[in-house]
N, C-alpha and C positions, 0 to 999 in steps of 0.2 A: 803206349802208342797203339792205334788203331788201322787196319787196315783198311781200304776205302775198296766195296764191294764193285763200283763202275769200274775199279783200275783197273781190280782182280778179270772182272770180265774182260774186258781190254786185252788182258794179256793174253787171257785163253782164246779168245779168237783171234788174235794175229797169230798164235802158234799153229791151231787150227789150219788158218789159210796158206803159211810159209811150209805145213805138210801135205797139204794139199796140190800147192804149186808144183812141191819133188816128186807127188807119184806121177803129177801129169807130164813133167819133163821126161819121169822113167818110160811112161807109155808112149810118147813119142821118141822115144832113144830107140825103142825095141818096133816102132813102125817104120820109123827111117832104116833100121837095119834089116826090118822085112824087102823094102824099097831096093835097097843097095842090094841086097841080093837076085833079087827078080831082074836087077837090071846089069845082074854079072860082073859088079865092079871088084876092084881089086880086094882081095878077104881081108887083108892084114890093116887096110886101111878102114876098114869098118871095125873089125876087133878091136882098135884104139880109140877110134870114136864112143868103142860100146863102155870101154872102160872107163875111158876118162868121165863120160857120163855114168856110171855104178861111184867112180869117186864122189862124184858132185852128190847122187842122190844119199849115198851111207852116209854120207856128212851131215845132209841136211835131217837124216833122220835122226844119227847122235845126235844133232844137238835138239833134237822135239823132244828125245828122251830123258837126255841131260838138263830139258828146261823143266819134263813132269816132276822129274827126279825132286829138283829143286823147289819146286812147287809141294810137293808133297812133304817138307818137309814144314812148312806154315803151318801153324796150330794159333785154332780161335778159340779164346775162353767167354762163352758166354757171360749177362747177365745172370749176379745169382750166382756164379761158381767157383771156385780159387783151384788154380793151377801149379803144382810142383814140379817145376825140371832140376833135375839133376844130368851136368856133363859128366859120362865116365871114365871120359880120356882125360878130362882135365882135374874134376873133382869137384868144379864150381856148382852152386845150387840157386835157382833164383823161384820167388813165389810172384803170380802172377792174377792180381784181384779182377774177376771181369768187368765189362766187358774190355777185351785186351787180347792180344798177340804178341808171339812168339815164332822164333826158328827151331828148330827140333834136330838138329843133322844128323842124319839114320846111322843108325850101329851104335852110338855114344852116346843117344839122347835116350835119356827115361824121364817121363810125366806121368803125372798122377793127376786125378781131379776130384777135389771137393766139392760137395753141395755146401752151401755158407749155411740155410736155412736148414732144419731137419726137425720132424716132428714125426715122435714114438707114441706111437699105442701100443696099449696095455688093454684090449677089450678082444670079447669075443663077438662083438656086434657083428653084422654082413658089412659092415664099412670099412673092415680093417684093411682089405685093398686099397686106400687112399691116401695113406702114407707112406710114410719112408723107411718105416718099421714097426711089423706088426706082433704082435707079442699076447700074451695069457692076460686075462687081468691080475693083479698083484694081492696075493694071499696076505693078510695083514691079521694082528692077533692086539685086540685094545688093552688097557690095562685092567679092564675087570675080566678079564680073560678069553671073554668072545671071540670070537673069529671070523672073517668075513673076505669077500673077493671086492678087491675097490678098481673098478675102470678107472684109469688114467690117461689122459691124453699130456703131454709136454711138447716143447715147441722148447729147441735152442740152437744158438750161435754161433759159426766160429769166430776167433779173435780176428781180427781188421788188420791188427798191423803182426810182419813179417816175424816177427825176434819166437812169437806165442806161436805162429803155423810154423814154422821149423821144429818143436817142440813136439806138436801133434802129429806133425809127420812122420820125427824120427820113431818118435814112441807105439804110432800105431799102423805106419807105413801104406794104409787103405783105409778111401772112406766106409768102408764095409766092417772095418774091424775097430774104427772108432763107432761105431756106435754099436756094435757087439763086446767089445772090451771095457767101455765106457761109459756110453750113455743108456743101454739098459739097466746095465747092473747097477748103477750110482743112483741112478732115480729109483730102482727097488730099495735100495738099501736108505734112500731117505723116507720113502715110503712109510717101508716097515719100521724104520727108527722114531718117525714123528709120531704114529697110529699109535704107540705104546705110553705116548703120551695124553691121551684122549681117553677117555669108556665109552663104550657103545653106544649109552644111551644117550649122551650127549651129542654124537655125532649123526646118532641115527633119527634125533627127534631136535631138528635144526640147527644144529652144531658143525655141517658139513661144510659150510664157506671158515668156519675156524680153523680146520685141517688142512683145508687148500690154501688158505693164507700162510698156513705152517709149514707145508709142506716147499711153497713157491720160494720163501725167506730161509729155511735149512738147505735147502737147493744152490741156492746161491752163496750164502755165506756161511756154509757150513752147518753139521749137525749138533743137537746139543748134545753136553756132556750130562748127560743124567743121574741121578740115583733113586733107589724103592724106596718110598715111603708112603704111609698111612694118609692116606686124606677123607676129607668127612666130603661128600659130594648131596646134591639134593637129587635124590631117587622120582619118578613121576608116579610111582606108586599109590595110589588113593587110598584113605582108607575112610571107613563108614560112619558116621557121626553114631553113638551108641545112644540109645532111650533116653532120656530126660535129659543129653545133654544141649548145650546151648546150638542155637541152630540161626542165629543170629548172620554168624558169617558163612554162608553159604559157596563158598570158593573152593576149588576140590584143593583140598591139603596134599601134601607130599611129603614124604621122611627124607631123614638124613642117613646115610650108609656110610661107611667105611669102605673103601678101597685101594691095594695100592697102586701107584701109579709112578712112573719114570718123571722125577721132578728135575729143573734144570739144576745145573750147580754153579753158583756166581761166587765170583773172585772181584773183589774190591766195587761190588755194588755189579758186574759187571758178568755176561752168562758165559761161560765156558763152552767153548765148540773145537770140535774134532776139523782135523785137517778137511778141507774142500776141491775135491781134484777137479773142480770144475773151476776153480779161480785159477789152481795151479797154470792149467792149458789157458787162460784167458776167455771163458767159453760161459756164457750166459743164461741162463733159461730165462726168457721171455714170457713166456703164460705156461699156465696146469690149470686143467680144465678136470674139474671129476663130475662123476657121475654117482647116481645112489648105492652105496654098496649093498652087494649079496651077501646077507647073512648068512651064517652056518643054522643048521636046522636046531638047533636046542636057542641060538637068538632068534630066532624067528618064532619059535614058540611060546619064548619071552614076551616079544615085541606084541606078540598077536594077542597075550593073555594079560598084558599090562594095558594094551588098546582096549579091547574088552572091561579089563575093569572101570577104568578113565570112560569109556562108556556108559557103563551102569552107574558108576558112580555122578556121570554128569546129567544122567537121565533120573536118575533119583533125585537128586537136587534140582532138577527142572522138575519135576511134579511134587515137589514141595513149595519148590517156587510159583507154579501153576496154583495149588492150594490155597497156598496164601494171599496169591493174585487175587483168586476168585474169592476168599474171603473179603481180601479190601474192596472187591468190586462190590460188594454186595452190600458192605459197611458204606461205601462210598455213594451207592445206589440210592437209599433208605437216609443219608445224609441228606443225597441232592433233592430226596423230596420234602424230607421237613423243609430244609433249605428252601425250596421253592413255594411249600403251602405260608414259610413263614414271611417269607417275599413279596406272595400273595396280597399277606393280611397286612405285613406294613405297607404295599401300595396303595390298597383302600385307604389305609390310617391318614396314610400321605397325603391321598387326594383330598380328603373331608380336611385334614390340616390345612389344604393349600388353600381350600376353598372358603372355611374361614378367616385365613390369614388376606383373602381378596376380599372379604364384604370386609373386614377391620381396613384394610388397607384404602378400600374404596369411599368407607365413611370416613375416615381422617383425610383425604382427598378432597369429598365434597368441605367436610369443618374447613381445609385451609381453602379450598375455594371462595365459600362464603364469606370467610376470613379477607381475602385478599378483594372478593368485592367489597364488603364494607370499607377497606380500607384506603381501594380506590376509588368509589363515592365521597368520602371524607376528603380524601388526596385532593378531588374535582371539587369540591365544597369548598376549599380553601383556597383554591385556585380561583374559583370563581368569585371568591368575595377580594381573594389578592386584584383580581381583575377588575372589581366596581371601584376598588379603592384609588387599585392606580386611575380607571378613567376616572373616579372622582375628581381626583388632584389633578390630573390633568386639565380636564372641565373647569375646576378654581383657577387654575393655571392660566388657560387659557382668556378664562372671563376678567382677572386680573393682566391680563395684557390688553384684551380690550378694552377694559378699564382704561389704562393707561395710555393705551391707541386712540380711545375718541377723546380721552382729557388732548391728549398731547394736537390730536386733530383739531378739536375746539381753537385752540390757544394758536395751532397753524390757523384755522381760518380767521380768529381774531385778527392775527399778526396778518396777513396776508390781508383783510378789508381794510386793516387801518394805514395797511403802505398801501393800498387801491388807493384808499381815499384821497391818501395825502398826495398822493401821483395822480388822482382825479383834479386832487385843490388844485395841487402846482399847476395841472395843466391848465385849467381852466383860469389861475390867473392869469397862466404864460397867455391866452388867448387875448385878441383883441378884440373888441366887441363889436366893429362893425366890420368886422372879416369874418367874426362867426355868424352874424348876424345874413351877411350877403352868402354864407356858405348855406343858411338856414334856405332861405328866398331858391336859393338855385337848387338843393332840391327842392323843393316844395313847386318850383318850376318844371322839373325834371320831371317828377309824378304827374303833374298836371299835364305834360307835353305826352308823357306814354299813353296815358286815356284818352288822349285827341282824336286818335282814331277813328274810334266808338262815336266821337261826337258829332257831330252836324251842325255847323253853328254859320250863319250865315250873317255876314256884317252887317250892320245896319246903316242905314246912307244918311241917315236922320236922327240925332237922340233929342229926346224934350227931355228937360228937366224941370224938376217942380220940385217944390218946396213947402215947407210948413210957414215959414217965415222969411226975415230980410235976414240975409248972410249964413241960415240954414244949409248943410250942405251933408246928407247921411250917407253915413261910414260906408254905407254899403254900392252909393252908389260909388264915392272916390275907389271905391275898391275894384267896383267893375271897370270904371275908368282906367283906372293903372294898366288891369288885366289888358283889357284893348290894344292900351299903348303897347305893353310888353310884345302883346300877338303879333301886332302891324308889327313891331321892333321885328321879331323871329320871321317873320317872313321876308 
């Protein structure tokens, strides 16, 4: 349950003003009594009024004080804190995770409070004011026997639920002496128990996340159980290729040493670990954070004269390898020129090749051109006689149908004069003779009458006729005669 901070105001100022109201009642209690006296009234009847108002005001004031009283007994546990009450009148205990509140009621209530989060250092850095426990850094001895100061920073927990903080409570009764009883001494003593697991050299020449990984996982579940024994480890020790030997593999070499070291001890495939009083109390470490360790002055002399060597040893082998650079360079130099003069000469070769392979190529080009004109001359040659051939036959073709056209026309116009004819005969039987005869007369009248016109012919009132003979009568004149007649007739 939470308290609600508007309430809480709330209450303090209505208490505020319900003491405020009693001093100002008191002030006028003791001005009206000034009043009542100036103006000589009866004393025993103001003495009562004075008191009965002293009743009202001491009441109002116990109860401002009887409400601090009770006020004072609320207790808020922050975010981030766990709180321990113990009643001592009754015996009861309750833990109280923040943010949260509680009543406290004075003389029988005892509280305690926990930080949940807490994080120890183990450095001598200027930072060590910034946690929650500052401390030495942790003196550590590896298994090839060095020695050295390892900075630790750790970060842990307390347990969440109630059954584990009763636990912690009863056992270390302040959070000042859980982590003086507990959480330094436990994280030294995993410390110094993991590091004996390690050699120097492995931790001091990148091996240091392998120790904080070890140290984080012994932390938590426990230390191993170890034993000494003999192990063969790879030294970074260099040593110098000797005169004529092979120089081929140019990679700094390293031995192998003996030393011994805290090995785990497994039971049924499975590593054996010493009790954990950080599981015991339900109590976490969350991160370990290290830093580079401070050697002791005989490993740093170590460090500095195995640096050193892996130096020379690596600068030696780079000017071997520099050597032999500059030898391929040189072999590679006097390559690329032959290479290049010989490049040279086959480009020349090339070109005088190409350039015969084009007059060969150009003369087999003109052959099939020629080629391909004579062929197509031949081609049109054959064409052209296929073409007199065809208009030949055609031209016989043709002249045999006109052949045929003027026979067959002949033997049409035979056939066609001799139906004329016979359609001339017929008609001219069908005719009568002296109907064609006057059809003759009438034109021959008709011409005669069209050229009248033209004529002048003026009648004659008189004709003589004369003769050769008796009964003589010439054709020519009966013929004028008719004429006359006819003309008189048409008029």
């Amino acid at each position: 349950m939470q308290v609600s901070s508007c309430k809480l105001h709330l209450i303090i100022t209505t208490c505020a003003q319900s003491f405020n109201e009693a001093v100002c009642m008191f002030l006028g209690v003791l001005t009206t009594h000034k009043i009542i006296e100036g103006s000589k009234m009866d004393r025993e009847t103001a003495n009562a009024a004075l008191k009965k108002t002293a009743k009202w005001v001491g009441g109002i004031i116990a109860g401002v004080i009887a409400f601090f009283m009770v006020l004072s007994m609320f207790r808020t546990v922050e975010a981030g804190y766990t709180d321990h009450f113990q009643n001592t009148f009754t015996g009861s205990k309750a833990i109280y995770h923040g943010p949260d509140w509680y009543l406290s009621p004075l003389y029988i209530g005892k509280e305690s409070t926990w930080k949940d989060d807490t994080t120890i250092s183990f450095s001598n850095s200027a930072e060590a004011g910034k946690f929650s426990s500052n401390n030495p850094s942790i003196g550590i001895r590896f298994a090839d026997t060095y020695e050295a100061k390892l900075p630790l920073t750790a970060r842990l927990v307390l347990p969440s639920d109630d059954e584990h903080m009763f636990m912690v409570v009863k056992s270390f009764r302040s959070y000042k002496n859980l982590i003086n009883s507990l959480y330094v001494p436990t994280m030294e003593d995993v410390t110094v128990n993991t590091a004996q697991q390690f050699t120097a050299e492995e931790v001091t020449q990148g091996g240091l996340n392998g120790l904080k990984s070890a140290i984080e996982d012994q932390a938590n579940k426990g230390v191993y159980v170890t034993k000494r024994e003999r192990v063969i480890v790879d030294s970074s020790t260099s040593t110098r290729n000797e005169p004529g030997a092979d120089k081929s593999n140019n990679a700094v070499k390293t031995q192998q040493i003996t030393v011994w070291k805290a090995v785990p001890k497994l039971k049924d495939g499975k590593v054996l670990r010493t009790s954990n009083p950080f599981e015991k109390y339900g109590i976490d470490v969350l991160q370990v954070n290290l830093k580079d360790p401070i050697p002791e002055t005989l490993l740093e002399t170590l460090l500095i004269a195995k640096k050193t060597s892996v130096a020379k040893k690596i600068l030696s082998v780079q000017e071997q390898d520099n050597a032999k650079e500059d030898i391929k360079t040189a072999r590679l130099k006097g390559e690329a020129l032959r290479e290049k003069a010989e490049q040279e000469r086959m480009i020349v070769a090339d070109a005088e090749i190409i350039e015969r392979k084009k007059e060969v190529e150009l003369a087999g080009l003109q052959a099939k051109r020629e080629i391909v004109d004579r062929e197509k001359l031949a081609a049109l040659a054959i064409i052209d006689k296929k073409k007199d051939l065809q208009i030949a036959t055609a031209n016989e073709g043709i002249q045999k149908a006109n052949e045929r056209a003027a026979k067959f026309e002949a033997q049409s116009k035979l056939h066609n004069g001799l139906a004329d004819a016979q359609i001339t005969k017929a008609k001219y039987l069908a005719i009568d003779k002296h109907i064609k005869k006057m059809e003759v007369e009438e034109t021959i009248a008709l011409a005669k009458y069209k050229a009248l016109p033209n004529i002048k012919l003026d009648m004659p009132n008189n004709v003589m006729m004369t003769g050769g003979g008796e009964g003589y009568t010439p054709i020519a004149d009966l013929a004028n005669m008719e004429i006359i007649n006819k003309i008189g007739q048409m008029k």
